[in-house]
C-alpha positions in Angstrom: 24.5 15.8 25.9 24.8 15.8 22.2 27.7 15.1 20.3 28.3 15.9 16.3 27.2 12.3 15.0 23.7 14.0 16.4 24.0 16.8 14.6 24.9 14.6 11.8 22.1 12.5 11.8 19.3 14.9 12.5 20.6 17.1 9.1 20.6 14.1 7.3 17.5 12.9 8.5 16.0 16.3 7.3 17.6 16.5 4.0 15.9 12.6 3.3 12.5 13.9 4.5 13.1 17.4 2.4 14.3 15.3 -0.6 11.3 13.2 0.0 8.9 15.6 0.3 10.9 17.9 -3.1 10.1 14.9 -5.0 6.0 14.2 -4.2 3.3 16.9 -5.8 2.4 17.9 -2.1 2.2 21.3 -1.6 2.6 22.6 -4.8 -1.1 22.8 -5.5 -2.3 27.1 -5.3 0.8 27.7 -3.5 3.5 30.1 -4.2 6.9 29.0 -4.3 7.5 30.8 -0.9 4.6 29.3 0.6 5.8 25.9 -0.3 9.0 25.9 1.0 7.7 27.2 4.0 5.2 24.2 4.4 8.2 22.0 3.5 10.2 23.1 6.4 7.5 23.1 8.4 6.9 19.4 7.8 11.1 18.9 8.5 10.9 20.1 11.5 7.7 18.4 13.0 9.0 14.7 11.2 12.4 15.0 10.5 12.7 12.5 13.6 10.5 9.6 11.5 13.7 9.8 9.0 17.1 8.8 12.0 16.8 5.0 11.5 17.2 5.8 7.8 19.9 8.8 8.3 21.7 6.1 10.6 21.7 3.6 8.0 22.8 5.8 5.1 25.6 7.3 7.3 26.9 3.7 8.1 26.4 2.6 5.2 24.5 -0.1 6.0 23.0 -2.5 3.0 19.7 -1.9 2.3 18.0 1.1 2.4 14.9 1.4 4.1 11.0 1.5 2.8 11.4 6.0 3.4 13.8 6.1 1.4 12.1 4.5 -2.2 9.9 6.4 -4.2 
């Protein structure tokens, strides 16, 4: 059974990977703009699972953040 702090870390975890992702040049090469968000999400929803140690951490608050989460 899931409970909302689930749902709350899997969205978070996908708005750090989306961020992420927003913020590199992939995708953006002979693409048009609705291609590329559609690769984007794509990507969220195969690896959004990569980002729930980080969503965890930034939800509690805990210290440091982790290596995903620099640029």
């Amino acid at each position: 059974m899931t409970g909302a702090g689930d749902n709350l870390i899997e969205s978070t975890a996908r708005a750090l990977l989306r961020e992420r992702i927003e913020a590199t040049p992939w995708f953006r090469i002979r693409m048009s703009q609705e291609q590329r968000q559609a690769a984007i999400e794509r990507e969220v929803d195969t690896y959004w699972h990569l980002f729930v140690a980080d969503a965890t951490e930034r939800l509690l608050g805990l210290g440091k953040a982790s290596p995903h989460a620099k640029h």
